[in-house]
N, C-alpha and C positions, 0 to 999 in steps of 0.2 A: 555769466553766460549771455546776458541781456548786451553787456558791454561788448563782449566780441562782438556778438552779431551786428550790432552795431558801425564799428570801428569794419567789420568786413563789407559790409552792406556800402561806407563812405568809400572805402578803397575801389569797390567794383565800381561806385556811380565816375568817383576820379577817371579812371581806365577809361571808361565809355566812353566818358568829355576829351578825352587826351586823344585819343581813338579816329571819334569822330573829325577833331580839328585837323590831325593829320591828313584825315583823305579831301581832294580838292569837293570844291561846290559848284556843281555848274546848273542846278536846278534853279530857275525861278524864270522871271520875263525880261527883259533885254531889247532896248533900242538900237537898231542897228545900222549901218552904215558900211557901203560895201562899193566892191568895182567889182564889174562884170565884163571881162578883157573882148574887149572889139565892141560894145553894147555901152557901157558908161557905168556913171556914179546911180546906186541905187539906194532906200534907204528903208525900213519897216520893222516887223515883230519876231523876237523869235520866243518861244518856250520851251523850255527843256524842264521833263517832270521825270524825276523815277519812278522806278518799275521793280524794284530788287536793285538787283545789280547792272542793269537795264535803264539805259534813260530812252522816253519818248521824244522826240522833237519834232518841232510845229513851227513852220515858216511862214509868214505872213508879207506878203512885198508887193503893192497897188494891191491889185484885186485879186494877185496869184496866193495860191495858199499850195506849200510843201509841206512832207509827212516823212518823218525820218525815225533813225533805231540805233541807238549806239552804246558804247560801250567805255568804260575807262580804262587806262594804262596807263600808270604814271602819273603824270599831272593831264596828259592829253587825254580829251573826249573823241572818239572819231565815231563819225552817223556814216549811215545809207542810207540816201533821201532818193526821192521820187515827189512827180505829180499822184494826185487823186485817179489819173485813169492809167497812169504806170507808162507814159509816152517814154522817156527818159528814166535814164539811173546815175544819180553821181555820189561821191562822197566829199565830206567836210570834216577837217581835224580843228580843233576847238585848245589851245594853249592859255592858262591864269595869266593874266599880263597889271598886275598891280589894280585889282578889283576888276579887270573884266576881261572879257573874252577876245584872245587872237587867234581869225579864224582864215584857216586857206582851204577852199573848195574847187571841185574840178567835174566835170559830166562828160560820159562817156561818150567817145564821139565828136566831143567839144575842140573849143583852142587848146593848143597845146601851152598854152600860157595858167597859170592855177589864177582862180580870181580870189580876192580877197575879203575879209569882212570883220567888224570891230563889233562888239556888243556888250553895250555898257549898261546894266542892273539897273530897272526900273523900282524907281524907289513910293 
């Protein structure tokens, strides 16, 4: 009996490990590097922390700080960010790109061009 449970206990910890690897990772800290179309090249922090099945995002760019909420599908992350006083609202889809993050963002009201942004895992 000791043996089954055992041998069930490795089987379930397997599953888990197999489980988890499948689903993407987009939590941790990320230096980032971006264009912001008619404005330029810009560059700073982002963090994405889960929440469940919920990630929180946290933009950090000169001295502006964004707050964002998103969600998975697939291998894409897509947020709804805002400022801290909610002037604006825009969204960003987040794509795995060989260890980091391809990201296209756009704000309501904005260019009609999406701007872009890279975010490569702070080690």
């Amino acid at each position: 009996m000791r043996r089954f449970i055992l041998v069930l206990l490795s089987f379930a910890f397997l599953f888990a490990a197999v489980s988890m690897e499948a689903q993407p990772r987009f939590s941790g800290t990320y230096a980032i590097t971006g264009t912001n179309p008619g404005v330029g090249a810009y560059k700073g922090t982002l963090t994405i922390t889960p929440r469940g099945d919920v990630y929180d995002v946290r933009w950090s760019i000169a001295n502006l700080k964004y707050y964002g909420v998103g969600v998975v599908v697939g291998d894409t992350l897509s947020v709804a960010y805002s400022d801290r006083d909610h002037t604006f609202f825009g969204v960003a889809a987040y794509e795995h790109s060989g260890g980091s993050l391809d990201g296209r963002w756009a704000v309501a009201g904005g260019s009609s061009t999406p701007g872009t942004e890279i975010a490569v895992p702070r080690r």
